[in-house]
Structures are given as C-alpha cells and as structure tokens.
N, C-alpha and C positions, 0 to 999 in steps of 0.2 A: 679653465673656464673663463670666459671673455667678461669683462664688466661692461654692462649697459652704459651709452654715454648719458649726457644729462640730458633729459626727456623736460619737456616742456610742462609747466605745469600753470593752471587758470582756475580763478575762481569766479562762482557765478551762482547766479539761482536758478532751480529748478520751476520749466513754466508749462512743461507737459511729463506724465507720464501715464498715459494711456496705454503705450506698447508693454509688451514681457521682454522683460529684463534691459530696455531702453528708457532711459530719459531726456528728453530736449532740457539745455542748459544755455542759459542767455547770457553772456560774460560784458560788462559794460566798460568802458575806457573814454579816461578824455582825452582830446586832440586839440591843438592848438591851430586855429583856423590863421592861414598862412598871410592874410592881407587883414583881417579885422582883430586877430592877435585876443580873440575869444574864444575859449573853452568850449566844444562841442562832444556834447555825449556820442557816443559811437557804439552802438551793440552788433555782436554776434552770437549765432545758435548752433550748438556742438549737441551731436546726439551722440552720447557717451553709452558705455555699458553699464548697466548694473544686475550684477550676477543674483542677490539676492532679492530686487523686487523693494531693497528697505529707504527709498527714496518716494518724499512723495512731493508737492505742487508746494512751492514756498520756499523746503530746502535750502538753505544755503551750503554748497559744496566745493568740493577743489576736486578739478578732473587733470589727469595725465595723459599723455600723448603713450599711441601704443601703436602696434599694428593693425591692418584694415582687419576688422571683425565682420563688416558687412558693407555693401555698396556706399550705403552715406558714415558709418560709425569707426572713428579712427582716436576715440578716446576712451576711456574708464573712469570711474568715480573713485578716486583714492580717498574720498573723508569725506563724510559728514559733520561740517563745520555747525552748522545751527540750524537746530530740527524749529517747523515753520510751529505758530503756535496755533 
C-alpha cells in the first residue's frame, strides 16, 4: 500500500455553514508589502468537507488538502481546534 505524501494543512475560521456537509473557511496570513515593508493581512475561502454537520459559524478549525469532492471543494475538516462560544 502506497503512503500519502504530505497533504497541505491550514487553519482558519469558520464563516458559513449553511450547505450539508460543507463549510466556507477563511484562512488569514500576513504578507510583507514589497516597497512599504508593512504587514498586510491576506484572506482566503476553502469550502472544505464536513461529513458530520459538527461545525458551526466561529469554529476555529484545521482543513486538509484532499481530492476534488465537488466542483469548488478540495479540502476536509481534519480538527476542530476551538468550538465558537
């Protein structure tokens, strides 16, 4: 049997989950602006899987990199780091 190579892993918060079994995850990162040499936030939105529905708005999570599951969804929810209060 083959081992998986290392799959990308991202944390972020959850900012929708209105679909079944999907949630929209916003991953933020800073970037060093190349001529002012100041920190800029930078977000992106991964609509990851989630199989059981136990994600909700707040979330804090860690998603993995997977195979395409659907036209836009190419990640999964591997952890529920910190349930929103």
């Amino acid at each position: 049997m083959k081992k998986r190579g290392m799959r990308r892993q991202l944390t972020g918060v959850v900012i929708s989950d209105k679909m079944d079994k999907t949630v929209v995850v916003i991953v933020e990162r800073l970037v060093k602006h190349s001529i002012y040499h100041k920190y800029i936030r930078r977000q992106n939105r991964f609509a990851a899987h989630d199989e059981n529905n136990s994600c909700r708005i707040g979330d804090k999570v860690r998603i993995i990199e997977s195979r395409p599951l659907s036209k836009t969804k190419r990640w999964r929810i591997n952890k529920i780091i910190e349930k929103a209060v």
